[in-house]
C-alpha positions as CSV (number, residue, x, y, z in Angstrom):
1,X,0.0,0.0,0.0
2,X,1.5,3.2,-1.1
3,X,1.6,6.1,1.5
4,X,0.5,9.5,-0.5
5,X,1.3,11.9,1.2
6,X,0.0,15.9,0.3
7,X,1.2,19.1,1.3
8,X,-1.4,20.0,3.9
9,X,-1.1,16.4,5.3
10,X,2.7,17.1,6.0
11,X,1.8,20.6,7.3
12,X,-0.4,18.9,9.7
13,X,2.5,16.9,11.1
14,X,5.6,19.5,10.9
15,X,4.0,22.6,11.2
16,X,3.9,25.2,8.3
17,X,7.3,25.6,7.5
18,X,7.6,23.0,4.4
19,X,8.4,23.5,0.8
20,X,7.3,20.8,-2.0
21,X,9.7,19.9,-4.7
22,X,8.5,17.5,-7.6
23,X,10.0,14.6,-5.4
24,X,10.7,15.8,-1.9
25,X,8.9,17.5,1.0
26,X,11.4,20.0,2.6
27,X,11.1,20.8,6.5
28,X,13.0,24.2,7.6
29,X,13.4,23.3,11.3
30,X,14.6,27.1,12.2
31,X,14.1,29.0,15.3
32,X,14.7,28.3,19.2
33,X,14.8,24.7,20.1
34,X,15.6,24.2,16.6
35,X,18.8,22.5,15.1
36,X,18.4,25.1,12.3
37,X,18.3,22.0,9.4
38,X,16.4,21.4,6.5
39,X,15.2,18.2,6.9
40,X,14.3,16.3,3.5
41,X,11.8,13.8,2.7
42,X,11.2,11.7,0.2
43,X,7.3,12.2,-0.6
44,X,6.1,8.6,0.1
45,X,7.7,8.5,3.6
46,X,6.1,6.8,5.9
47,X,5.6,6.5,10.1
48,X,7.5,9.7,11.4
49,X,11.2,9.9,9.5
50,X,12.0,12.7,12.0
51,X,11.5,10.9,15.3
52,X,14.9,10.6,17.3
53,X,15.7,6.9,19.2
54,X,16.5,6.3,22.4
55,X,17.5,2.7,22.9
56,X,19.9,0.7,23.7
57,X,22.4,0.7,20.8
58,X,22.0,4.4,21.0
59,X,23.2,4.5,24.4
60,X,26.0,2.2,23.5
61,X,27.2,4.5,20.2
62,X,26.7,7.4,22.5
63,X,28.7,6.7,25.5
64,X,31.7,5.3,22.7
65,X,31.8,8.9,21.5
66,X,33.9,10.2,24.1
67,X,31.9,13.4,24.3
68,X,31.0,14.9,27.2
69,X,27.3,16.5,26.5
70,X,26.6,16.7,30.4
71,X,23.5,15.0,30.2
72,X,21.9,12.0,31.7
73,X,21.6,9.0,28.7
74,X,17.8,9.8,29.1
75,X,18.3,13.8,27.5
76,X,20.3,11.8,24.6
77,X,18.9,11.2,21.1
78,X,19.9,10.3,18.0
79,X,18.4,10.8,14.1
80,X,20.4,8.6,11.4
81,X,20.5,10.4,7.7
82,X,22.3,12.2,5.0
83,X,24.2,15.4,5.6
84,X,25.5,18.0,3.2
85,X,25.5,21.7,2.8
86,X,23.8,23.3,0.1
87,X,25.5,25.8,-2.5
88,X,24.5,28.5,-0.6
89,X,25.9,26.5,2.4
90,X,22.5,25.7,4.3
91,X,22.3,22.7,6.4
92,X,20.4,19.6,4.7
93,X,19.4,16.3,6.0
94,X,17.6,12.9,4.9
95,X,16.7,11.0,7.6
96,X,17.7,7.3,6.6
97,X,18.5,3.6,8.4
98,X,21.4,2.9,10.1
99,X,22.5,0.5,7.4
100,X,22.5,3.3,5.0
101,X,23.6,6.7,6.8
102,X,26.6,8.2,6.6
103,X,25.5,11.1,9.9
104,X,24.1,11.1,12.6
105,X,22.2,13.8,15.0
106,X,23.0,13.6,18.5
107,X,20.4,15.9,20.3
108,X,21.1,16.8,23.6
109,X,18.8,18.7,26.3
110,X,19.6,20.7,28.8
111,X,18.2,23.0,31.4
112,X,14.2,22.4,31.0
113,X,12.0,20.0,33.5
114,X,13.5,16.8,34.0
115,X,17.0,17.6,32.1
116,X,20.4,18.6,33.9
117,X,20.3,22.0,35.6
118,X,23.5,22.8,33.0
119,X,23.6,25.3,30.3
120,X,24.8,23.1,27.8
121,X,27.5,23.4,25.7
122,X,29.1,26.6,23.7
123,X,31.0,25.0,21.2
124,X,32.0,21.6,19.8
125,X,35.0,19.8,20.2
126,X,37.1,18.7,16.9
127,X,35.8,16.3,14.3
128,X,32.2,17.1,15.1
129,X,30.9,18.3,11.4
130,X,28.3,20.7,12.3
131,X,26.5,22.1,15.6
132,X,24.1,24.3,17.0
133,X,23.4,25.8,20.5
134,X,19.5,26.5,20.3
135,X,18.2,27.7,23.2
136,X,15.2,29.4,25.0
137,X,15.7,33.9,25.1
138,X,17.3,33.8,28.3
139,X,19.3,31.1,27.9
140,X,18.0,28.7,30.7
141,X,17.1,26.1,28.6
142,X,17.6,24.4,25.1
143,X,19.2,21.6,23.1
144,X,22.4,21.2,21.7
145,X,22.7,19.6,18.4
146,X,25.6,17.8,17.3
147,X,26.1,16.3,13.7
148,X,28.7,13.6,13.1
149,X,29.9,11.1,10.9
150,X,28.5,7.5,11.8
151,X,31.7,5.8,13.9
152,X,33.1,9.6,15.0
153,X,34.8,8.8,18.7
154,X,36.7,12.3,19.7
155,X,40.5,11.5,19.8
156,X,42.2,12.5,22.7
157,X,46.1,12.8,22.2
158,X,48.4,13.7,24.6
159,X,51.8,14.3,24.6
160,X,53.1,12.7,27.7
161,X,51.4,9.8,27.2
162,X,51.6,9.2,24.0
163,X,54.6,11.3,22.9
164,X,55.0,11.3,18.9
165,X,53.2,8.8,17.6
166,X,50.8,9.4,15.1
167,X,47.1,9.2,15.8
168,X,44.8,7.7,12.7
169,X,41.1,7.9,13.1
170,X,39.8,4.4,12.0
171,X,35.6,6.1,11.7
172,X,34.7,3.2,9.1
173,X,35.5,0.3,11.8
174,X,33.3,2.0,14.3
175,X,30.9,2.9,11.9
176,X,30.5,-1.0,10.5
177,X,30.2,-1.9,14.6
178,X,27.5,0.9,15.0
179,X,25.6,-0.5,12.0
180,X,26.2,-3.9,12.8
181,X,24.5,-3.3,16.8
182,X,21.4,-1.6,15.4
183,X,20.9,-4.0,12.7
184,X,21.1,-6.8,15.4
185,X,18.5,-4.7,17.5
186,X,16.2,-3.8,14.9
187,X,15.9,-7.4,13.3
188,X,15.5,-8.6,17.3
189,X,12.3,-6.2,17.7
190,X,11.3,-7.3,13.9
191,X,11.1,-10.3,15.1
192,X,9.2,-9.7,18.6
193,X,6.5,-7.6,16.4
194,X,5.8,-10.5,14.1
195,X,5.5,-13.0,16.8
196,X,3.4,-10.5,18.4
197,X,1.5,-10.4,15.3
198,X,1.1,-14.0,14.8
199,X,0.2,-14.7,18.9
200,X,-2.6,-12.1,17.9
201,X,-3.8,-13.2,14.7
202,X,-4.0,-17.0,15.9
203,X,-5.6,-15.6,19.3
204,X,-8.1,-13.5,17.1
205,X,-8.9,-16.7,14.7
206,X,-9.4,-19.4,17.7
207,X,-11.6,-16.3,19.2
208,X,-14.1,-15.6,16.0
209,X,-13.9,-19.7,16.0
210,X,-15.1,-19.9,19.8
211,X,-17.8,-16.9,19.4
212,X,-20.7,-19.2,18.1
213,X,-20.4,-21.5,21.5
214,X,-20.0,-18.3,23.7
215,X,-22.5,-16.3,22.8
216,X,-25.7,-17.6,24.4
217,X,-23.6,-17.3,27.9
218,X,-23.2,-13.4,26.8
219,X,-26.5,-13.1,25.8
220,X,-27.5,-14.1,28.8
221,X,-25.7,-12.4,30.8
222,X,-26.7,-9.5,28.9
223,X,-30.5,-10.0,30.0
224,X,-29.0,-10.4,33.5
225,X,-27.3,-6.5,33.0
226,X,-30.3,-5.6,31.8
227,X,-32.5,-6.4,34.6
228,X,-30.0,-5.1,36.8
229,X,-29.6,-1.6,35.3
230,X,-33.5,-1.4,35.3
231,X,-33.8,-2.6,38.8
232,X,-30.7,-0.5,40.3
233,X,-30.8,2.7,37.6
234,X,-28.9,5.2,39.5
235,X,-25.9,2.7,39.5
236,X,-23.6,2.9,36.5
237,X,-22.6,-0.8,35.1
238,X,-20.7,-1.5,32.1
239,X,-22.3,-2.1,28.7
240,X,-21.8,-5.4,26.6
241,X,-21.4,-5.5,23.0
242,X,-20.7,-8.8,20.8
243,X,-18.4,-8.1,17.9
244,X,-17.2,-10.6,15.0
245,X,-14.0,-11.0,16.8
246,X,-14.5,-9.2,20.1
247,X,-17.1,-8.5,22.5
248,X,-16.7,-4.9,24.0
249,X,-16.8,-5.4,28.1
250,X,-17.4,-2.0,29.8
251,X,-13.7,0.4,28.1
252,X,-12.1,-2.7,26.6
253,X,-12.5,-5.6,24.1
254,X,-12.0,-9.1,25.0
255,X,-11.0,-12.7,23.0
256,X,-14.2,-14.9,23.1
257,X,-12.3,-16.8,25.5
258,X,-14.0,-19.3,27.8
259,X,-11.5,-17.4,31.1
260,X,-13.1,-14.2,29.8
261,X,-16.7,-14.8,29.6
262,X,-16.6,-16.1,32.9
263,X,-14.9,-12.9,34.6
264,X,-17.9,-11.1,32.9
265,X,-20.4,-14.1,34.6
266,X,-18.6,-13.7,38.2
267,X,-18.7,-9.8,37.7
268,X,-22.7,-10.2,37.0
269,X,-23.4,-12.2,40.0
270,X,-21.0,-10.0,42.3
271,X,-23.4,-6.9,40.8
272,X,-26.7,-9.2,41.5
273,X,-25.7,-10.5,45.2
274,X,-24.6,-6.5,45.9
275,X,-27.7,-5.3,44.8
276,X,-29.3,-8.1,47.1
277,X,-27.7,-6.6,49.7
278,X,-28.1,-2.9,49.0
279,X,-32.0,-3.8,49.5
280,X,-31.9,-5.7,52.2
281,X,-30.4,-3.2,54.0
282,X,-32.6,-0.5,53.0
283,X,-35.7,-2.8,53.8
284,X,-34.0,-3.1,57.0
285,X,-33.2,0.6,57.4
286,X,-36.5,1.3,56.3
287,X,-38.4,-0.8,59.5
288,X,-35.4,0.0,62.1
289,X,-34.4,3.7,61.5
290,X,-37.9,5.0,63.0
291,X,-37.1,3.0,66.3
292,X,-33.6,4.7,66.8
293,X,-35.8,8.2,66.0
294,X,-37.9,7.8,68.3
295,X,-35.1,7.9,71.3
296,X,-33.3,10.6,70.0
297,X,-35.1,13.1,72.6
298,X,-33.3,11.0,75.1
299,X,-30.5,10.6,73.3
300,X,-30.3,14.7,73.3
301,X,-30.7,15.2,76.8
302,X,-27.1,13.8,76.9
303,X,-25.8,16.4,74.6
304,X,-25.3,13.7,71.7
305,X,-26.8,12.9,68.6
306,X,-27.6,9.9,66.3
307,X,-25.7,9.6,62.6
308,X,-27.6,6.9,60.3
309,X,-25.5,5.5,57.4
310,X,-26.1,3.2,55.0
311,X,-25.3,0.1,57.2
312,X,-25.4,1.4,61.2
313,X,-26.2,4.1,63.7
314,X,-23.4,6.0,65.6
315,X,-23.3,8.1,68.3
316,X,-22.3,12.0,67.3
317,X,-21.2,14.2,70.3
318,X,-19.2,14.3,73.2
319,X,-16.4,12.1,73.3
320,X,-15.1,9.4,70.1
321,X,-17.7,6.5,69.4
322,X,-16.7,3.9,67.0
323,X,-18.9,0.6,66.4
324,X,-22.1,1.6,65.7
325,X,-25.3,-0.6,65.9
326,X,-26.9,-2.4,62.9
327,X,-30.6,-2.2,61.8
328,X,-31.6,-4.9,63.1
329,X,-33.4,-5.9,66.8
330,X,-30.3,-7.3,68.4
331,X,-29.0,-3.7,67.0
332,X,-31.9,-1.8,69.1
333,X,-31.8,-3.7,72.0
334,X,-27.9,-3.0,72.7
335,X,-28.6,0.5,71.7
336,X,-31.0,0.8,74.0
337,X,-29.0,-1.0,76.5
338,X,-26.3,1.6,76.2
339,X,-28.0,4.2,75.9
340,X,-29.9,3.4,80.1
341,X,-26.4,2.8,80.5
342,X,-25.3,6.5,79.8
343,X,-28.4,8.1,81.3
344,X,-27.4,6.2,84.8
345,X,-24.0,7.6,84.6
346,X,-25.4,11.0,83.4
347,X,-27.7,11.3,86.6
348,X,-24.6,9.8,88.7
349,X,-22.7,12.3,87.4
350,X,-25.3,15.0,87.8
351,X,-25.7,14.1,91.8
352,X,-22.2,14.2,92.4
353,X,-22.0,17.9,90.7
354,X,-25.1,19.0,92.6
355,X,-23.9,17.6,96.3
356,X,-20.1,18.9,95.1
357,X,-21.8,22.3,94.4
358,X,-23.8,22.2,97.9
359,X,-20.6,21.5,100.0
360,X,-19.1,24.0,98.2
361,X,-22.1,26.4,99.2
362,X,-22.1,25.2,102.9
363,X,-18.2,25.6,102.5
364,X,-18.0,29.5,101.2
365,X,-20.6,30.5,103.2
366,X,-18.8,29.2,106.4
367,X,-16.0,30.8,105.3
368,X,-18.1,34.3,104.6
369,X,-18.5,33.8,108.3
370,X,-14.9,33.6,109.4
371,X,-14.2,36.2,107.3
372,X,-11.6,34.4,105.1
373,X,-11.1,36.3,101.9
374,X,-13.6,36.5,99.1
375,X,-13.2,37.6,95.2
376,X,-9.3,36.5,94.6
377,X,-8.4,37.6,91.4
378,X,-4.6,36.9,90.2
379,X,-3.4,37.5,86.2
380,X,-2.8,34.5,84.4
381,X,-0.2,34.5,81.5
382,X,2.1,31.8,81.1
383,X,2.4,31.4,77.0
384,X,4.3,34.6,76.2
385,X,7.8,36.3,77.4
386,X,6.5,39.2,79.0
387,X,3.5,40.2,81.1
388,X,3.5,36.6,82.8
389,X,1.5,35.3,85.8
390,X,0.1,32.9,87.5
391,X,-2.0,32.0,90.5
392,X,-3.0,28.6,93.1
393,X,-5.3,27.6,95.8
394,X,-3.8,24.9,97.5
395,X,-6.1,23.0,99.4
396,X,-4.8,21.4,102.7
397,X,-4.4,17.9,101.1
398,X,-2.1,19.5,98.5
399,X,-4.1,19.8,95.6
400,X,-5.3,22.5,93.8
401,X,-8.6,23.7,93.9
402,X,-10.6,24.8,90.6
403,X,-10.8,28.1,89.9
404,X,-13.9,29.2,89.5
405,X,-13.7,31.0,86.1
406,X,-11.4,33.4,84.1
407,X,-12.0,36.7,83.2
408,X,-11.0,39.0,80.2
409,X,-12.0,41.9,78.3
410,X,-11.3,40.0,75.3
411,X,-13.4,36.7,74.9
412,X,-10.8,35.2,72.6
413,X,-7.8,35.3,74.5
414,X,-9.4,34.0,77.3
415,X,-10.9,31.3,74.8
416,X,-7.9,30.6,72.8
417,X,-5.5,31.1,75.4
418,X,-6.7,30.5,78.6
419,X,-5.7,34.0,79.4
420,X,-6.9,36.5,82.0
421,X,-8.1,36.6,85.8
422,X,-8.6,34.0,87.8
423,X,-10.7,33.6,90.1
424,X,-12.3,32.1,93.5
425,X,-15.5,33.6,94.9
426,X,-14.0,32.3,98.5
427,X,-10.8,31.3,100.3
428,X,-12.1,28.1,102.3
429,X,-10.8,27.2,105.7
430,X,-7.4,25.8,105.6
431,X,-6.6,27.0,102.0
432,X,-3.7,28.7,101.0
433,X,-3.2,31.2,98.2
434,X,-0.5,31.8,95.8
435,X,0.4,34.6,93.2
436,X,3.8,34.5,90.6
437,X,4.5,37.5,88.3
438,X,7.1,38.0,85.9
439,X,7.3,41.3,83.4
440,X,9.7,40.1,81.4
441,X,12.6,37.5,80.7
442,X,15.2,38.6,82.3
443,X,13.0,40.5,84.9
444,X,12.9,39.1,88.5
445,X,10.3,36.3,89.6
446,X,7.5,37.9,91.7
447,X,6.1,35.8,95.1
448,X,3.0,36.5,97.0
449,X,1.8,35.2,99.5
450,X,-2.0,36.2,98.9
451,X,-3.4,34.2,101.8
452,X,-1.8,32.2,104.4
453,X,-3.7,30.0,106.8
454,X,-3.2,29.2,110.6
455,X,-1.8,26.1,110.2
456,X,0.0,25.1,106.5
457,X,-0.2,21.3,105.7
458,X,3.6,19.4,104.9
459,X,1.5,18.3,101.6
460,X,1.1,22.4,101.0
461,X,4.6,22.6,101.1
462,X,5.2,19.5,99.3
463,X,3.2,21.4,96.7
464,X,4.7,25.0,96.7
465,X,8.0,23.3,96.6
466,X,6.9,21.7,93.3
467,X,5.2,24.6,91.5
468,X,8.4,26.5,92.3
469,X,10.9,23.9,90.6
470,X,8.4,24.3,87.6
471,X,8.7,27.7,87.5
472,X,12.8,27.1,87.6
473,X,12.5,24.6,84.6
474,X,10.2,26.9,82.8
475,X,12.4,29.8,82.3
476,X,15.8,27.8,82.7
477,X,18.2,29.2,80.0
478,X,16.3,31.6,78.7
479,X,17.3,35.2,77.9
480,X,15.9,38.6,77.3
481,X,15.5,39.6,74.0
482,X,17.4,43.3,74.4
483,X,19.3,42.7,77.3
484,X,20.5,39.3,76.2
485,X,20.2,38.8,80.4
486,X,19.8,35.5,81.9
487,X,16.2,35.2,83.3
488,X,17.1,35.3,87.3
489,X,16.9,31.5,89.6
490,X,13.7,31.3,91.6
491,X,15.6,30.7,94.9
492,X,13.7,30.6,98.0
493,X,10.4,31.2,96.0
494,X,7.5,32.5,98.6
495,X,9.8,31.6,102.0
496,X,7.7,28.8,102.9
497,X,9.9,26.3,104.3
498,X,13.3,25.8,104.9
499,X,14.3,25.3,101.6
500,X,15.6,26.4,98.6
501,X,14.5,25.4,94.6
502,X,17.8,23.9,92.9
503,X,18.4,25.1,89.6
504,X,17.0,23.4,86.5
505,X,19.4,20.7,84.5
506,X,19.8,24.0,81.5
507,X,21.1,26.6,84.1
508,X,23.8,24.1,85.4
509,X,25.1,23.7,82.2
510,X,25.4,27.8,82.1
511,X,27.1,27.9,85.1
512,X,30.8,27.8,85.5
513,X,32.2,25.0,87.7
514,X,34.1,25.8,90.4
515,X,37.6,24.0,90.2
516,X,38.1,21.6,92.8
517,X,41.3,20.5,94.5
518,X,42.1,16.9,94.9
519,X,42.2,17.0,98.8
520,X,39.2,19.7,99.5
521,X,36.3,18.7,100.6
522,X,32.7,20.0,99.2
523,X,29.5,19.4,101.5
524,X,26.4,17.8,100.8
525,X,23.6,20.0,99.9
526,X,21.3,19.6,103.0
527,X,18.1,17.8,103.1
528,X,14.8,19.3,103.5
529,X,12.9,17.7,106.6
530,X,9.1,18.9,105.8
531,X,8.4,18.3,109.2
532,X,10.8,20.5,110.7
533,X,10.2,23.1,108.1
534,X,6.7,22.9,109.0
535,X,7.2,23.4,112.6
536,X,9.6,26.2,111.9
537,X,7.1,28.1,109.7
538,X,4.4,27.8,112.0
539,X,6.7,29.1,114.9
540,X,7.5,32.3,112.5
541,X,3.7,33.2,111.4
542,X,2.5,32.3,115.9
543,X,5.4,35.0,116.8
544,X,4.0,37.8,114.2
């Protein structure tokens, strides 16, 4: 079959730059990205003459060049041909086979996505018979086109090494080796394609011989398709169409093969049980939900909510759920079950709040009577570097005791941040009440005692001691921002005790060591007893 081939047609492929001749077809490849070539072609060409191989006799003739073209082997490319200079010395070339060529094109890219951040190359080295640097305005990106003589290798000679002896380029050896690899190459894939061909040609004849048995199966199963996209119509399902050699099976064709037409059989009943199931749940969706809708009153006295999907119900709300109960009665009862089980612990919880609240009542308003202060307010800031604060109520068993809100101007900080005042409507008996301040890094700690009661508990002190070594780790190493000062030890904190907070792990490192000689000797720091600290602290505070 004869390839015509007109001048629009070529246009089409090349682009407008071509000029017809009574036997060629003449494509002017000028401009950037260009190698600036005519390119010639005989006007019965066929497949793409201009397309450049990458393979693996390419990378083989390529590497045995000797050229350094700082690119990867995948920015390499090669186009075999004729090539000549016109009488007015333009650049021609007829892309040819291997076997016939007497050039080559080596195209090389550089610079663009997925090349070598390079900027190629500015000129060629010796032997090469024609080159071109094309590349983008600024220069960031392009190709570098080489042309050469099939066989060219660039001779390297030097003197020390080689001293006098005459170097003779032998091209037409390599040239016969470069011809011989691709002609090995190109029969190999030859051959691949024909096999390929005849595995596909006997596969196609045993398939059109096949198709008169198969077809009643696929009719079938197109029936079965049928009735399932009438049953089930917002569901998408392939379509099915018999050919003489193929039977088209949703985007591709398929042999008449006995292996296919049972895929498409096992895919039909997959669809068919799924669509079983798909209305079995929604019958049972359909008698269930309404149950689970009618406790969702109760359900939002707990400050949850019910989510029904396809398959379960879940829990929404406070708290992470995971499970979920099926529509079914062993479904509701559990459900159900939980759900008493969460209204007990709701009302447990809602007793202990409400006698919690009325010994706190009882508490503050014995309190009110001894006079013990009421509305403690203390600044809490403990995120930033300057403006810091902090406040406790220690409650004689050591713990601390709930604030009973936070106030702020602005609603967000106070939000976001938990910034603002604290604070307790009433000191209770035996309570005692601390304030840190700090205005900036290297600014001095703050301690106040805001309240102190008759008699401070050793689990108080346990406590202050603590909050006071948190306070040391806290701002351990840390320096002011203009000064570049050290932010100051805690040291003896608020006084309460006989003892002193030891510097955090970070502010030992800062510190110098002290030599020490061989023979002195260096004490123990003491240790704290809480009782006698406790004794001597109520002795201080009785003697006021």
């Amino acid at each position: 079959m004869s390839n015509i081939r007109t001048l629009a047609n070529v246009k089409a492929l090349y682009g407008d730059k071509v000029v017809e001749t009574a036997r060629s077809f003449v494509i002017i490849a000028y401009g950037k990205y260009l190698p600036g070539i005519s390119f010639v072609l005989r006007k019965g060409f066929g497949g793409d003459p201009l397309e450049y191989r990458q393979d693996p006799p390419t990378k083989k003739m390529v590497a045995n060049m000797g050229i350094s073209f700082g690119a990867p082997e995948s920015g390499v490319s090669v186009l075999f041909g004729d090539f000549w200079l016109s009488r007015y010395g333009k650049p021609h070339f007829r892309p040819k086979s291997p076997q016939t060529a007497t050039h080559v094109i080596v195209k090389v890219g550089w610079g663009g996505c997925g090349q070598p951040r390079t900027r190629g190359a500015w000129s060629a080295p010796d032997g090469v018979t024609y080159f071109r640097r094309a590349s983008s305005n600024t220069g960031g990106a392009g190709y570098d086109y080489y042309v050469v003589p099939i066989g060219y290798y660039l001779v390297v000679r030097d003197e020390e090494l080689d001293g006098n002896t005459a170097v003779t380029v032998d091209f037409a050896k390599r040239a016969a080796e470069v011809r011989q690899s691709y002609k090995e190459y190109d029969e190999m894939i030859a051959a691949r394609k024909r096999a390929e061909a005849e595995a596909k040609a006997k596969a196609e004849a045993a398939s059109r011989k096949a198709r008169p048995e198969l077809l009643p199966r696929l009719a079938r199963a197109q029936a079965r398709l049928d009735e399932l996209k009438s049953g089930n119509p917002d569901t998408s399902y392939p379509t099915l169409e018999p050919g003489e050699t193929t039977f088209k099976f949703g985007w591709s064709d398929k042999l008449y093969t006995e292996e296919n037409v049972t895929e498409v059989e096992r895919k039909i009943v997959h669809w068919e049980e799924q669509a079983v199931e798909e209305l079995r749940q929604l019958v049972a969706r359909t008698k269930f939900q309404p149950q689970y809708e009618a406790l969702s009153q109760r359900v939002e006295k707990l400050g949850l909510a019910l989510n029904f999907s396809e398959e379960k119900v879940h829990w929404t709300g406070r708290g992470s759920y995971h499970g979920g109960y099926p529509y079914t009665q062993d479904g509701i009862e559990s459900f159900v079950a939980d759900l008493i089980r969460k209204e007990e612990e709701e009302a447990a919880k809602e007793a202990r709040e409400r006698a919690a609240a009325i010994a706190k009542a009882s508490a503050e308003a014995e309190a009110a009577k001894l006079g013990l202060p009421q509305n403690i307010r203390i600044w809490k800031r403990t995120g930033g570097a300057t403006n810091c604060g902090m406040g406790w109520v220690i409650k004689p068993d050591g713990s601390d005791r709930e604030r009973d809100g936070i106030e702020n101007s602005n609603p967000r900080r106070a939000e976001r941040l938990d910034e603002g005042y604290l604070f307790w409507r009433q000191v209770l008996p035996g309570e005692l009440v601390l304030s840190w301040s700090k205005a900036t890094t290297a600014g001095e700690h703050h301690f106040e005692v805001v309240y102190l009661p008759e008699l401070v508990t050793e689990a108080q002190l346990e406590r202050t001691a603590e909050i006071q070594q948190e306070l040391e780790a806290m701002w351990a190493g840390r320096r002011g921002l203009s000064s570049n000062r050290p932010s100051p030890a805690v040291g003896r904190g608020w006084g309460l005790g006989n003892f002193e907070t030891p510097p955090a792990p970070s502010q030992v490192l800062d510190t110098a060591t002290p030599t020490v000689e061989p023979d002195s000797h260096q004490e123990e720091p003491p240790v704290v007893d809480m009782a006698e600290a406790l004794r001597a602290l109520q002795e201080k505070w009785n003697n006021c």
